[in-house]
C-alpha positions as CSV (number, residue, x, y, z in Angstrom):
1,X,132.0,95.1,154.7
2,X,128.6,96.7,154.0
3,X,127.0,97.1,150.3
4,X,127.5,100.6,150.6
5,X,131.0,100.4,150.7
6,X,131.5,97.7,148.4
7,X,129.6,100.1,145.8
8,X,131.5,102.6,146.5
9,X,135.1,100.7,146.5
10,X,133.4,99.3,142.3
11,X,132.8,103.3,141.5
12,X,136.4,104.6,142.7
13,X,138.0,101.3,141.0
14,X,136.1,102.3,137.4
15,X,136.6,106.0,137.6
16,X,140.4,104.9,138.0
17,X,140.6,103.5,134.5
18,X,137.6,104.9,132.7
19,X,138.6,103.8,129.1
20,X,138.8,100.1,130.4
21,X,135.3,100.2,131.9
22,X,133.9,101.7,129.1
23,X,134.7,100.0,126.6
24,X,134.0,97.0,128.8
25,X,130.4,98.0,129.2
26,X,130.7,98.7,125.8
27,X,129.2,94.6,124.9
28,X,127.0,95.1,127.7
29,X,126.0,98.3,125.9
30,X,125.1,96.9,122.5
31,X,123.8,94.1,123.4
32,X,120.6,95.1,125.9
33,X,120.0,97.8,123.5
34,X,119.8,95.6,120.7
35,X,117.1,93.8,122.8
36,X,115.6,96.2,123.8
37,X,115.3,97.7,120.3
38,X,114.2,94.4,118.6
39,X,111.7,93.4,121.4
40,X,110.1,96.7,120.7
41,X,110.2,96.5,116.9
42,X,108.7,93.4,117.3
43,X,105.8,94.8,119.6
44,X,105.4,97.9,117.3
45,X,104.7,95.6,115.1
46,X,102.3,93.3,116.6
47,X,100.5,96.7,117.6
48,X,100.1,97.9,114.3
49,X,98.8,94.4,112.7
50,X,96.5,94.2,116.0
51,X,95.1,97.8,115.4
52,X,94.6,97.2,111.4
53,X,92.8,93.8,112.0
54,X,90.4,95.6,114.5
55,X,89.6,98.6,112.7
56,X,88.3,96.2,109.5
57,X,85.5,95.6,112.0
58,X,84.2,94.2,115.1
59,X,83.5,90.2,115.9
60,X,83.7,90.4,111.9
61,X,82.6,87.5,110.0
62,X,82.8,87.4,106.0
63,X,81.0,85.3,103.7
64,X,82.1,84.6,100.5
65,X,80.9,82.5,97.5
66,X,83.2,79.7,96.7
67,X,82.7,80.3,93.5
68,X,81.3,82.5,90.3
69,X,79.2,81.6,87.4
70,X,80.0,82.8,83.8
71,X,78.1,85.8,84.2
72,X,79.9,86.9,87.4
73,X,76.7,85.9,89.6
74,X,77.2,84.5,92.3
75,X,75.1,82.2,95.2
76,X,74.4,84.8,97.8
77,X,71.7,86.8,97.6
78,X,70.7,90.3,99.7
79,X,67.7,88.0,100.6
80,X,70.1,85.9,102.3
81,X,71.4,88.9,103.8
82,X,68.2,89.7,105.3
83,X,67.8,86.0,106.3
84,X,71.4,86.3,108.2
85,X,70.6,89.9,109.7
86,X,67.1,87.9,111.5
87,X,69.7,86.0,113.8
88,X,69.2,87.1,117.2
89,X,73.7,86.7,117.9
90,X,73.7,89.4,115.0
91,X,74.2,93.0,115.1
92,X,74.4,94.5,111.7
93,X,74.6,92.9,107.8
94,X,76.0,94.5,105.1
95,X,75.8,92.7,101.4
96,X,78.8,94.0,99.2
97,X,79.3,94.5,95.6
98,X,82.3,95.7,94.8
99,X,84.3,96.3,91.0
100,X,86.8,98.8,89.9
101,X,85.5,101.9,88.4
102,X,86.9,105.3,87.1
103,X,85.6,108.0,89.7
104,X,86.1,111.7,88.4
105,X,85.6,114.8,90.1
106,X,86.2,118.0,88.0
107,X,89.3,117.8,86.3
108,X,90.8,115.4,88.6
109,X,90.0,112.0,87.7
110,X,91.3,108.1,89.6
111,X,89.8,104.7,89.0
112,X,89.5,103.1,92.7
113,X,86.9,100.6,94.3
114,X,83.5,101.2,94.3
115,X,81.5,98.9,97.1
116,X,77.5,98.9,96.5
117,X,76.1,98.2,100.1
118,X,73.6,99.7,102.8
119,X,73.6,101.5,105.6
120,X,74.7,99.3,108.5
121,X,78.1,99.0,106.3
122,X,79.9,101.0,108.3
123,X,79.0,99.6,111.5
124,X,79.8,96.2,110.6
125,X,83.3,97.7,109.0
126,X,83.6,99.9,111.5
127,X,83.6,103.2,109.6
128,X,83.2,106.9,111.2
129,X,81.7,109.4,108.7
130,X,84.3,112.5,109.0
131,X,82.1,115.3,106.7
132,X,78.5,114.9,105.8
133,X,76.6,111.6,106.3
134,X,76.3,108.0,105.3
135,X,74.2,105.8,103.3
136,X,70.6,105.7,104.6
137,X,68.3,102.9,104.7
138,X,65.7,105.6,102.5
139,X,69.1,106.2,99.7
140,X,69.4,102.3,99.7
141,X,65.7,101.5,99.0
142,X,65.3,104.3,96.4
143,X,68.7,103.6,94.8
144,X,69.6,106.8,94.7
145,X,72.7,108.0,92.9
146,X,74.8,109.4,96.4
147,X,78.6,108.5,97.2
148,X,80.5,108.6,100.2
149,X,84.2,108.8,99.8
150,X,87.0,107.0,101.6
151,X,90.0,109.5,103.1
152,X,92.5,108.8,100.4
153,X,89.9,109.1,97.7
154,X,88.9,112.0,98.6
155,X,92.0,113.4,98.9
156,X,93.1,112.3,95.5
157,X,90.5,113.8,93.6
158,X,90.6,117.1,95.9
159,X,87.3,117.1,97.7
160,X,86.8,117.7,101.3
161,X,84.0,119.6,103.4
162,X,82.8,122.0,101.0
163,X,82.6,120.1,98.0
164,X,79.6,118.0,99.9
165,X,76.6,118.0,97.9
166,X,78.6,118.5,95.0
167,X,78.7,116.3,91.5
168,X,81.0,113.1,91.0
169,X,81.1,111.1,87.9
170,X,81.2,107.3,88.7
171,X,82.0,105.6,85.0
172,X,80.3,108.5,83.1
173,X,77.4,108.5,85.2
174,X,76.9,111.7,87.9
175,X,76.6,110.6,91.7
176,X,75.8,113.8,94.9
177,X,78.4,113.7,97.2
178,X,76.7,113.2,100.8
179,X,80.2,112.0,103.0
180,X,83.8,112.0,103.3
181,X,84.8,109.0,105.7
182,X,87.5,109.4,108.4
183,X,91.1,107.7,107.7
184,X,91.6,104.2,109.1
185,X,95.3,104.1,107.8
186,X,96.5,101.4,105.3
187,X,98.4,101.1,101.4
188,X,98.7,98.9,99.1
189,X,95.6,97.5,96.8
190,X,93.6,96.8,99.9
191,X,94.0,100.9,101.3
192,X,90.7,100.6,103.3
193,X,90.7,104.6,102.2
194,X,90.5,104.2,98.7
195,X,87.0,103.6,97.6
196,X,83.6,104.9,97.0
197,X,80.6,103.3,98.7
198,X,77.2,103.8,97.1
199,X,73.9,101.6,97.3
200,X,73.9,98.0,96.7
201,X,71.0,98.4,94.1
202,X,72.6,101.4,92.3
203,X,75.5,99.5,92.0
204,X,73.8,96.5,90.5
205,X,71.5,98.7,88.3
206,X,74.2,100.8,86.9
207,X,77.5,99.0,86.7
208,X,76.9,95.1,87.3
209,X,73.7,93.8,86.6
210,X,71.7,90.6,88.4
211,X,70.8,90.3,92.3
212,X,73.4,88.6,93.4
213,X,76.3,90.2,96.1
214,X,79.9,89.3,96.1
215,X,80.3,89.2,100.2
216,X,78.4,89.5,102.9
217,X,79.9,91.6,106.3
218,X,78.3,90.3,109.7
219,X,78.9,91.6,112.7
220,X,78.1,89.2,115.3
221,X,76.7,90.7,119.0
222,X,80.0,91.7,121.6
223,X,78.1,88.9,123.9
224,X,77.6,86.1,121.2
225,X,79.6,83.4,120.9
226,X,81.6,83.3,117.4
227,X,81.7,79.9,116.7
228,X,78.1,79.1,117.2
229,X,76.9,82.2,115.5
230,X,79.4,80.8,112.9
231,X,77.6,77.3,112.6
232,X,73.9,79.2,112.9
233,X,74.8,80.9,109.6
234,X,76.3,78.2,108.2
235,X,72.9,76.1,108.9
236,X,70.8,78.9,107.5
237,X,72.5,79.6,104.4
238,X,72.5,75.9,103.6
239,X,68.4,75.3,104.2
240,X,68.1,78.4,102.0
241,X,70.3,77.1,99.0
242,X,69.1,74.0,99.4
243,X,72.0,72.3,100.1
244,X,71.5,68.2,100.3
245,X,73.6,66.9,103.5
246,X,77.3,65.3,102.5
247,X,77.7,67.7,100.1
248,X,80.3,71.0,100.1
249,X,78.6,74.5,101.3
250,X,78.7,77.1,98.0
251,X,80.3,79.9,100.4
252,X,83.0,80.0,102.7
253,X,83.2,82.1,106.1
254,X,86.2,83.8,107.1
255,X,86.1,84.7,111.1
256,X,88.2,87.8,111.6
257,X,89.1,87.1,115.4
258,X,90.9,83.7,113.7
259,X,93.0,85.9,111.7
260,X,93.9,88.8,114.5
261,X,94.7,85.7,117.2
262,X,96.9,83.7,114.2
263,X,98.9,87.3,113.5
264,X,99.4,88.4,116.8
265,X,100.6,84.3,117.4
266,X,103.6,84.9,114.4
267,X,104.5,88.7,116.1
268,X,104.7,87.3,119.5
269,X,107.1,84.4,118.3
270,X,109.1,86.8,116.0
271,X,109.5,88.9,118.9
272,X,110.9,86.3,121.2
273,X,113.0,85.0,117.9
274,X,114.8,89.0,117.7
275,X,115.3,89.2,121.0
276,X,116.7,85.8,121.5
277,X,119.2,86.4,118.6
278,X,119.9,90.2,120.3
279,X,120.9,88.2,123.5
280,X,123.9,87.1,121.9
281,X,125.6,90.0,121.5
282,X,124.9,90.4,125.6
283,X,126.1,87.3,126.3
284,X,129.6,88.6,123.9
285,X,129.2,91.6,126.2
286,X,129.6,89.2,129.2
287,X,132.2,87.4,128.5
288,X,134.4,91.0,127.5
289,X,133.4,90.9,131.6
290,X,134.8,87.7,132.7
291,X,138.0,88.8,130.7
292,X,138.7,92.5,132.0
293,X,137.8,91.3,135.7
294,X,140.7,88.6,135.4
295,X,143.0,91.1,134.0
296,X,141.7,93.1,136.9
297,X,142.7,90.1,139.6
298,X,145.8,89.6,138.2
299,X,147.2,93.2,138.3
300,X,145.9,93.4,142.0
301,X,147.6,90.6,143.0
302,X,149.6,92.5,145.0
303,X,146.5,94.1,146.6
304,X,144.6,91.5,147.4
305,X,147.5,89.8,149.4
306,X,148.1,93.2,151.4
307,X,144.1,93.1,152.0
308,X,144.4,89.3,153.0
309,X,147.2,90.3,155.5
310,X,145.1,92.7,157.4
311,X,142.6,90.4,158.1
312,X,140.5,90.9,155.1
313,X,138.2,87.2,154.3
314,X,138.1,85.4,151.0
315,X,134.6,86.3,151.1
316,X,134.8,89.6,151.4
317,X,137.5,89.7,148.7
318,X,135.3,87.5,146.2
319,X,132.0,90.4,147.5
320,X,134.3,92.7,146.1
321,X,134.8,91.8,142.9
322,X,131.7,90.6,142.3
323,X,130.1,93.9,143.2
324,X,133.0,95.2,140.4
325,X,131.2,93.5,137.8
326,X,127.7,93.7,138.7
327,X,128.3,97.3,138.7
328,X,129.9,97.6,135.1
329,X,127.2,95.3,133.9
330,X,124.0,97.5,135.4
331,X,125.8,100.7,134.2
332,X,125.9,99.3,130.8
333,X,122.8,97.7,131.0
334,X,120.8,101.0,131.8
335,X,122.7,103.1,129.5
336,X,121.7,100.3,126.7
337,X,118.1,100.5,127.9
338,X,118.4,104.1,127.1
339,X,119.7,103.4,123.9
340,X,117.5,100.8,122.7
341,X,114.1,102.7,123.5
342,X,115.8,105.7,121.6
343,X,116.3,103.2,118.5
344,X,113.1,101.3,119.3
345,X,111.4,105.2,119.2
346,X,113.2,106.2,116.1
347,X,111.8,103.0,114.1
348,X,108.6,103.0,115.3
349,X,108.4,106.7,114.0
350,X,109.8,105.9,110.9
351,X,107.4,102.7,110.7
352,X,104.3,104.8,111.5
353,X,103.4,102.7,114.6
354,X,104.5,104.8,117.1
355,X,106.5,104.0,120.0
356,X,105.4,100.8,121.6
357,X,106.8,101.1,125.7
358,X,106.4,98.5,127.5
359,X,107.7,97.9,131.3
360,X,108.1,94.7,131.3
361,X,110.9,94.7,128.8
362,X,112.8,96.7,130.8
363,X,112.4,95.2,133.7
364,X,113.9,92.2,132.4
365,X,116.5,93.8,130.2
366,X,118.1,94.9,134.1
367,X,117.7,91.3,135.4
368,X,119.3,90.0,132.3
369,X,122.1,92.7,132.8
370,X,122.6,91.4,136.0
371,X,122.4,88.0,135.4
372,X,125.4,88.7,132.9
373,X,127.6,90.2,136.1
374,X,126.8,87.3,138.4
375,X,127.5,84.5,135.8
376,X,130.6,86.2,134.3
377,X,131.7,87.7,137.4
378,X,132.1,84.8,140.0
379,X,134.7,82.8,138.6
380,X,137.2,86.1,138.4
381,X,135.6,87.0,142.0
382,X,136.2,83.5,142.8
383,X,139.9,83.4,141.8
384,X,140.5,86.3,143.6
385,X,139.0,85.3,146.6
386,X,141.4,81.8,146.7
387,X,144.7,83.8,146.2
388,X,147.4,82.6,149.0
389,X,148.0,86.1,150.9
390,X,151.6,85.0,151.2
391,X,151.6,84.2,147.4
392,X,150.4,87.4,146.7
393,X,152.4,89.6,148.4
394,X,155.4,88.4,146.5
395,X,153.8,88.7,143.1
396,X,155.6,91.8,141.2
């Protein structure tokens, strides 16, 4: 008998009890979706970590004093930033001086970061300017009193293009708006929107006092090699603050690619972790299979003998039933597919990610699906296929 006809001998036998096969599939239903769904939550989400990660910079290294004197100085220096920015591996520096400050702009008034730096900030943070301009290298020298506003700033105090060139009041003290900076995305106390970004020497003049920075952005060359520009500034910084050998650095550097490789490590395994724990409910699906098809053998006893009398081969009886249940599996399985990249949709929406699709996923959800009807299906195919035709054909 060829496929054909065994496909279409499953279809008739499924449209003849419709309730039965549906709520059969019904497992098989629920369960790929809920894989489906929970893979692609879990992707979403290692998507949207991924994204956020990047768009805090490129090949991003951060160095941070390890600790703070009584007077909030600290050990590095924008000398040592200029030291750092001589490294061939290096494409931009930016020194940072950051501290919270009340930011008012007519009579609208929030108190939100403001970061003292220079112009190759938003290169090495990877900032786009969305109205206006940036920081210049002449603005930094001079110290002038100009502000560039991050998206959600702005947007709290009511600014946008036509307000540029306009007064702010940083603390009391009146700064020319020269930019509004296009939205990365982000919430929470570290909202990479919400702050002000002025000069590093205004900032120090004005708010903070001393020389010193709090961090230092580097963003090392797309062809350079992380880890050895890592050790060149580590060398550097030491000769400069005349560290003796044996004894512990006074900064710390944080490598951002260590950080997007460790969080896309913990999505990937939660991923496989939900979608393992989804692949119960298809293999509860399954077995709903292996019960329904030995119903299904036992009320065509009678059937199978007549079929067996007519010349009909065990293995053509155990194709038969095997196709059966492949069939209700698939059916189920794409349907859940459906289902679970409608749900997967829905959340990612909801999540502000977006919907993640990935192929691969659902290539493997109908594999699994038909995995389910082989291993679930044979022993019912089987037990049909063994039935004694004579046996059979005096079963009421």
């Amino acid at each position: 008998m060829s496929a054909f006809e065994l496909l279409r001998l499953a279809l008739s036998r499924l449209r003849t009890s419709r309730l039965r096969a549906a709520l059969t599939m019904l497992g098989v239903i629920i369960g790929v979706a809920s894989v489906v769904a929970l893979v692609g939550v879990g992707q979403g989400t290692t998507s949207s970590i991924t994204t956020r990660l990047a768009a805090l910079g490129t090949n991003l290294l951060t160095i941070s004093p390890t600790s703070q004197n009584s007077d909030g100085s600290t050990s590095l220096t924008l000398e040592d930033a200029d030291a750092i920015a001589g490294l061939d591996a290096v494409a931009g520096v930016a020194p940072e001086v950051t501290t919270n400050l009340d930011v008012t702009a007519a009579d609208k008034s929030t108190s939100t970061t403001v970061i003292g730096t220079t112009a190759a900030y938003a290169s090495v943070r990877a900032y786009e300017v969305w109205q206006g301009s940036f920081l210049t290298d002449v603005s930094v020298d001079r110290g002038l009193r100009v502000a560039v506003l991050g998206a959600s700033t702005a947007r709290t105090l009511g600014l946008d293009a036509t307000d540029l060139g306009t007064q702010i009041s940083i603390a009391g003290i009146p700064f020319q708006l020269i930019g509004i900076l296009q939205p990365k995305g982000g919430s929470g106390f570290q909202d990479p929107d919400d702050q002000v970004i002025v000069p590093v020497g205004t900032v120090q003049k004005y708010f903070v006092g001393g020389d010193s920075v709090r961090t230092i952005g580097v963003s090392v060359a797309p062809s350079a090699d992380m880890t050895a520009t890592n050790a060149d500034i580590t060398a550097l910084l030491r000769t400069r603050h005349e560290l003796a050998t044996g004894t512990d650095s006074d900064f710390s550097i944080f490598d951002q690619t260590q950080l997007l490789d460790a969080a896309s490590s913990i999505s990937g395994t939660l991923t496989l972790l939900l979608g393992g724990i989804a692949s119960i409910s298809l293999v509860v699906g399954g077995i709903g299979i292996m019960n329904i098809m030995l119903v299904s053998v036992r009320e065509r006893t009678r059937e199978i003998g007549i079929r067996k009398a007519v010349g009909a081969r065990g293995r053509d009886i155990l194709a038969q039933f095997l196709v059966e249940a492949l069939t209700l599996s698939l059916l189920g399985g794409l349907i859940g597919i459906a289902v679970g990249l409608g749900v997967s949709a829905v959340i990612g929406k909801l999540a502000g990610w977006g919907f993640v699709f990935n192929p691969a996923t659902v290539v493997a959800a109908v594999l699994f699906s038909l995995a389910v009807g082989v291993v679930f299906g044979v022993w019912p195919a089987r037990q049909a296929a063994r039935l004694d035709p004579i046996s059979a054909l005096r079963y009421e």
